[in-house]
C-alpha positions as CSV (number, residue, x, y, z in Angstrom):
1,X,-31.7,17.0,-7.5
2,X,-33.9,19.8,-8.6
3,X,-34.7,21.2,-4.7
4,X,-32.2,22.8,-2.6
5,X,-29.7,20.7,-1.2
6,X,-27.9,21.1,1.8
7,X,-24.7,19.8,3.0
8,X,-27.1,17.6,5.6
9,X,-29.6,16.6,3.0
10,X,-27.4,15.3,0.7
11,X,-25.3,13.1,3.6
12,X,-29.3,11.9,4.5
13,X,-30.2,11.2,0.9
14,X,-26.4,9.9,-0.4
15,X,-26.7,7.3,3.0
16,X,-29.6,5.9,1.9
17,X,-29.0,5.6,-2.1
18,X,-25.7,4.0,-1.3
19,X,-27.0,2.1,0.7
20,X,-29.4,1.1,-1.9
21,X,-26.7,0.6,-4.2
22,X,-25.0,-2.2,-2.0
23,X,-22.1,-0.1,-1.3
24,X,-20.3,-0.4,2.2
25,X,-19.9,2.2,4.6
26,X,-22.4,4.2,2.4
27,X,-22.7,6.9,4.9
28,X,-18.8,7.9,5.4
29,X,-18.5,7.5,1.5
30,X,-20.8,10.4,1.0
31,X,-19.0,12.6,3.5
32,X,-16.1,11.4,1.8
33,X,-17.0,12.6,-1.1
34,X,-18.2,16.1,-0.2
35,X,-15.2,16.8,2.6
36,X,-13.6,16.2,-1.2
37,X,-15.5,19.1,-2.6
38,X,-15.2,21.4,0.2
39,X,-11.7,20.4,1.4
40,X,-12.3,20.0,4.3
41,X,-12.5,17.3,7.4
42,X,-15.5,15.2,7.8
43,X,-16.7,16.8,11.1
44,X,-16.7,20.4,9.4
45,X,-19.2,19.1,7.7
46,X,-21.7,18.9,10.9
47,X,-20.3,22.5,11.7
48,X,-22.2,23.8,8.4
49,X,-24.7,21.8,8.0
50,X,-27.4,23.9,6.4
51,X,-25.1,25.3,3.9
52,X,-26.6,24.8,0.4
53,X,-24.6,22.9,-2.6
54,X,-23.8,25.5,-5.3
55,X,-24.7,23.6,-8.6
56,X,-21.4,23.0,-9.7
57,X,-20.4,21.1,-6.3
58,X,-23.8,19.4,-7.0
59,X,-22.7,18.2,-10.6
60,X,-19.2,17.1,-9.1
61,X,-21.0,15.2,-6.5
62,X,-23.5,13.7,-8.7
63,X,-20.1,12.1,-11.4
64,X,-18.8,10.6,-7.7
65,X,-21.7,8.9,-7.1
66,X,-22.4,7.4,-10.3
67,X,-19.0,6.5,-10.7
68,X,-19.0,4.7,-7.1
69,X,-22.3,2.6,-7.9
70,X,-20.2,1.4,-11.2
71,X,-17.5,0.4,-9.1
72,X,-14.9,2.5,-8.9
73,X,-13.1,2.2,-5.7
74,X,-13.5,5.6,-3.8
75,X,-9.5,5.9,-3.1
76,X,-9.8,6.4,-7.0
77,X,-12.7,8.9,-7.3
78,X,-11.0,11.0,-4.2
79,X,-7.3,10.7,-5.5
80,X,-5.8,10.2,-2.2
81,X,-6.2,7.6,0.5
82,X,-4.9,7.9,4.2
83,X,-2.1,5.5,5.0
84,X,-0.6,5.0,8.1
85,X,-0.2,8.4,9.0
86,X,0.4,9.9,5.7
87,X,-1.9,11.4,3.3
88,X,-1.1,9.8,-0.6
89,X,-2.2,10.0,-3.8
90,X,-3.6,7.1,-5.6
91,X,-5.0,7.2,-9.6
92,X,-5.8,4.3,-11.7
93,X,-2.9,2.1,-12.3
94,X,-1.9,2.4,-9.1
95,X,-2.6,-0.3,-6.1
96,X,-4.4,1.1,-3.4
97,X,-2.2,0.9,-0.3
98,X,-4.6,-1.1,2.3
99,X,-4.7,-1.1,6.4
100,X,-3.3,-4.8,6.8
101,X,-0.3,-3.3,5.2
102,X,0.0,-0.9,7.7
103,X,1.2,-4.2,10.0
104,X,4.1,-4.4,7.5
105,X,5.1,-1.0,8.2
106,X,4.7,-1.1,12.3
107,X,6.6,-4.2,11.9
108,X,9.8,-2.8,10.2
109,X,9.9,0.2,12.1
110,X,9.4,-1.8,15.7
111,X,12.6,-3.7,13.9
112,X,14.6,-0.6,13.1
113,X,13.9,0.4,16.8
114,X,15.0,-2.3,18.5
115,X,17.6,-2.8,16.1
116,X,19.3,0.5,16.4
117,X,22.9,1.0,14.7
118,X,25.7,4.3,14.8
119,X,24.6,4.1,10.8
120,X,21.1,4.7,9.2
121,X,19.4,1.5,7.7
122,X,19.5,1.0,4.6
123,X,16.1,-0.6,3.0
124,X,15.5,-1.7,-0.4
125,X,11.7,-1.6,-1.3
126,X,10.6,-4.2,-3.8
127,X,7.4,-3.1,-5.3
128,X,6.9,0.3,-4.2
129,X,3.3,1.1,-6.0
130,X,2.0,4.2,-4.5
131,X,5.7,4.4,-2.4
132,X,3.3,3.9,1.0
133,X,5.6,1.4,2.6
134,X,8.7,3.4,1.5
135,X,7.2,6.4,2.6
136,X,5.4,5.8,6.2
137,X,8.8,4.1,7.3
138,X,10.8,7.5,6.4
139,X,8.8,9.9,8.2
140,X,8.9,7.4,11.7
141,X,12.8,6.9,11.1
142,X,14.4,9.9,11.4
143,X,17.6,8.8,9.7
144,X,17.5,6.2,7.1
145,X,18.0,5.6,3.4
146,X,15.3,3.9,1.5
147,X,15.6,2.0,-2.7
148,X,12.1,1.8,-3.7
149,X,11.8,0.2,-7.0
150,X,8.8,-0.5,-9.7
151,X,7.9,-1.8,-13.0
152,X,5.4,0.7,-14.1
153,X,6.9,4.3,-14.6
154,X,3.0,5.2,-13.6
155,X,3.6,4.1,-10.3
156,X,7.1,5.6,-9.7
157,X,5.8,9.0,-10.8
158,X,2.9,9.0,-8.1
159,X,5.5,7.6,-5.7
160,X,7.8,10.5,-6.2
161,X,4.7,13.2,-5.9
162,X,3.6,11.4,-2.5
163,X,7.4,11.6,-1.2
164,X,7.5,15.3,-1.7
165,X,3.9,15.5,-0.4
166,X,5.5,14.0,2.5
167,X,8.2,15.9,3.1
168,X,10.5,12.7,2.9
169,X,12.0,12.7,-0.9
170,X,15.7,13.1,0.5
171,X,15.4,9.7,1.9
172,X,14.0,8.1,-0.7
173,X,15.8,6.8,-4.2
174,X,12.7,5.8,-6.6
175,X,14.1,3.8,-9.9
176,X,12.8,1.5,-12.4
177,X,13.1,-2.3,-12.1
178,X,11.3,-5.2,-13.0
179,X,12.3,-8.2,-10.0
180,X,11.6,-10.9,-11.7
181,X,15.0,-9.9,-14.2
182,X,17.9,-9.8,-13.0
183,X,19.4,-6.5,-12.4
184,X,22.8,-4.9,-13.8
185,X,23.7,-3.4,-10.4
186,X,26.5,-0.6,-10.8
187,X,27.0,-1.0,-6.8
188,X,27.6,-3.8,-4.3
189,X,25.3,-2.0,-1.1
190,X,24.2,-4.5,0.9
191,X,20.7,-3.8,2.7
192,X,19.8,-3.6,6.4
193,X,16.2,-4.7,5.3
194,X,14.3,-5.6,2.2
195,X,10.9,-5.5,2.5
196,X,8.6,-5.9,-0.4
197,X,4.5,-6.2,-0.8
198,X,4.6,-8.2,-4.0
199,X,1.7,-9.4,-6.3
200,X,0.9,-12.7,-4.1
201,X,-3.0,-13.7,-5.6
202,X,-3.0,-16.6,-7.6
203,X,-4.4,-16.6,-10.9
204,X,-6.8,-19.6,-9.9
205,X,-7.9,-17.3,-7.4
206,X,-9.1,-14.5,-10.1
207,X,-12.6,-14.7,-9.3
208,X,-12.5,-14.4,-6.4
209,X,-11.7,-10.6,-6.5
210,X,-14.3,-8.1,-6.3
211,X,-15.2,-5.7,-8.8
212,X,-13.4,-2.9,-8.2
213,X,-10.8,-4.5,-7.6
214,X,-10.5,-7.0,-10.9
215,X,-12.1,-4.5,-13.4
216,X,-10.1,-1.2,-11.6
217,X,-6.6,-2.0,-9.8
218,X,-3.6,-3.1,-12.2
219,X,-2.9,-6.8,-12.7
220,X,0.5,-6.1,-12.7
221,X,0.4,-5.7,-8.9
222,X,-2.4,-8.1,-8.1
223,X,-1.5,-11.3,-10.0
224,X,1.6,-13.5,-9.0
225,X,1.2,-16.4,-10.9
226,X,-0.5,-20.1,-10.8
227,X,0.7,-20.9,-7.3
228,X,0.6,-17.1,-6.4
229,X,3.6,-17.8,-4.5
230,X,6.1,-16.5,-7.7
231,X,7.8,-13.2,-6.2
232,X,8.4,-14.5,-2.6
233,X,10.5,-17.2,-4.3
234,X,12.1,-14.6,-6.6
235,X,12.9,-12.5,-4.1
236,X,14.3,-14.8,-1.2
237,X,16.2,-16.5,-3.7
238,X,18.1,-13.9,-6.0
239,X,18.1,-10.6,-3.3
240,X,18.9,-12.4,-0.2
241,X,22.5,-12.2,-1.2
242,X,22.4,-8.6,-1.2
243,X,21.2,-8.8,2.5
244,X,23.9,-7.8,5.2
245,X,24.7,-10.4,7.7
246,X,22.4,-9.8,10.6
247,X,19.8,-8.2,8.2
248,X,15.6,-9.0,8.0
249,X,13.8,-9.3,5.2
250,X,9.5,-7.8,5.8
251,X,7.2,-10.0,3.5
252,X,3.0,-9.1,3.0
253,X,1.6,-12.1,2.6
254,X,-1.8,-13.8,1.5
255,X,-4.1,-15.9,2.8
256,X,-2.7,-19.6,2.9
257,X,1.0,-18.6,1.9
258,X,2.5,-19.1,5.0
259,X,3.7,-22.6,5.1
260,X,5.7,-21.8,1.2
261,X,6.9,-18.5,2.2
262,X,8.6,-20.3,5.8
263,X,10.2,-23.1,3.5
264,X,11.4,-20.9,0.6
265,X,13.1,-18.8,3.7
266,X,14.1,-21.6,6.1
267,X,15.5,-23.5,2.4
268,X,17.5,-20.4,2.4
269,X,19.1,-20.2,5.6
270,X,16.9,-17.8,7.4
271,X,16.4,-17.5,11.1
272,X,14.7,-15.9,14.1
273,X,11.4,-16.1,11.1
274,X,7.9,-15.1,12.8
275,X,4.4,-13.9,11.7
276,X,2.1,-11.6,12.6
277,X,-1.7,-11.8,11.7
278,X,-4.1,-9.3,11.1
279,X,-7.4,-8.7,12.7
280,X,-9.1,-12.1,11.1
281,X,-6.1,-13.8,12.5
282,X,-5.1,-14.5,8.9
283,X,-1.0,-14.5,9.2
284,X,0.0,-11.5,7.2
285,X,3.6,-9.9,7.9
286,X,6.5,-12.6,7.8
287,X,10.3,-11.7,9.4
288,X,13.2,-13.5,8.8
289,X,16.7,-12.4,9.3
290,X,19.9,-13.9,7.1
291,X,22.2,-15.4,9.0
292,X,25.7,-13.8,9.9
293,X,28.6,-14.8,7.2
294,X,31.0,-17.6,8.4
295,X,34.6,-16.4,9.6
296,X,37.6,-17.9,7.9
């Protein structure tokens, strides 16, 4: 990079040495990457397009791409990743929130709308991560009060920065807690929804992975167990108690989990239980409400 190099140059050359590289979407990674360094949308990009790179921005955009064509997922090398309408801060040690679990999200809000009570719903959040679930549902509910717990105090700290960054942390209660122990509750609240995007792949199913996503993301929130099936199990059967009568539970799921997730629920007592698949028709958002408590 020893010529001049303008913002259009480098999307031209970055596009093509991407590209080269076998990495998707090699042209919006590179503008990515320098709407990064300029802070600025994509399309300001076009608007000064001649503008040369100052040797500094070409250093900091020369460590991106090498660290790309090594693997890194670029939610990492940015910091931040746009989720369902909210902008949040991701880091190593950290899942990266993904678009099918945006379908989790329009599915618990569609819930809480049609569901509508005099009081605010109260969710519990198994899993929180990057507190994306957690968070989108706060900013489209205007009154609600959200749990959102986590094993890794990594996690919970990100989630608390992407709350304020959101403008939502007065909704949102982020503690420590591992849901596979059980929990010494000091309170009996009972949930309107508990919704949870657990670790669901299978160790069997390890290699399957891709690169960034087995040498970069934590296991911790990747990697269920042998049948990969562990936590919905957990879950349904130690936190359904805590459901109120009436109230849903909002599962992610993987690929071929639907038939052990339905019997775990319907094993349960669950009703009114439905899917929703994504866009490869794969189902990936299960519903199930608890049924209401007999009288007498």
């Amino acid at each position: 990079m020893d010529q001049e190099w303008t913002i259009l140059s480098i999307i031209n050359w970055g596009d093509e040495y991407l590209h080269r590289h076998e990495i998707e979407f090699s042209r919006l990674t590179i503008e990515l990457m320098l709407a990064k360094i300029y802070n600025c949308k994509r399309i300001d990009l076009y608007l000064q397009y001649d503008q040369p790179l100052t040797p500094d921005e070409l250093k900091n955009l020369k460590q991106m791409v090498k660290e790309r064509i090594k693997g890194r997922p670029l939610q990492y090398i940015l910091g931040e990743v746009d989720f369902f309408d909210t902008n949040l801060l991701v880091c190593e040690g950290v899942l990266i929130p993904r678009p099918e679990t945006e379908l989790l999200v329009e599915a618990i809000v569609a819930d809480i709308d049609t569901y509508k009570t005099e009081n605010c719903p109260v969710i519990l959040d198994l899993g929180t991560g990057s507190g994306n679930i957690s968070i989108a549902v706060a900013k489209k509910c205007d009154s609600c009060k959200i749990f959102a717990c986590d094993i890794s105090s990594k996690a919970l700290d990100i989630a608390k920065e992407n709350a304020v960054r959101n403008n939502v942390a007065d909704k949102i209660n982020f503690f420590k807690a591992d849901i596979l122990h059980d929990w010494n509750r000091k309170t009996k609240t009972e949930f309107d929804y508990i919704v949870s995007n657990p670790p669901y792949v299978s160790l069997k199913d390890k290699r399957e992975l891709s690169r960034e996503v087995l040498d970069f993301e934590p296991h911790e929130a990747l990697f269920s167990g042998e049948r990969g099936t562990e936590f919905y199990e957990r879950i349904i059967d130690y936190f359904s108690s805590w459901l109120k009568p009436d109230g849903a539970m909002f599962f992610e799921i993987g690929i071929n989990q639907k038939q052990p997730v339905l019997q775990f629920l319907q094993e349960k007592g669950f009703y009114d239980i439905s899917m929703i698949d994504d866009l490869k028709r794969i189902p990936r958002v299960v519903r199930a409400r608890k049924k209401q408590r007999k009288k007498g």
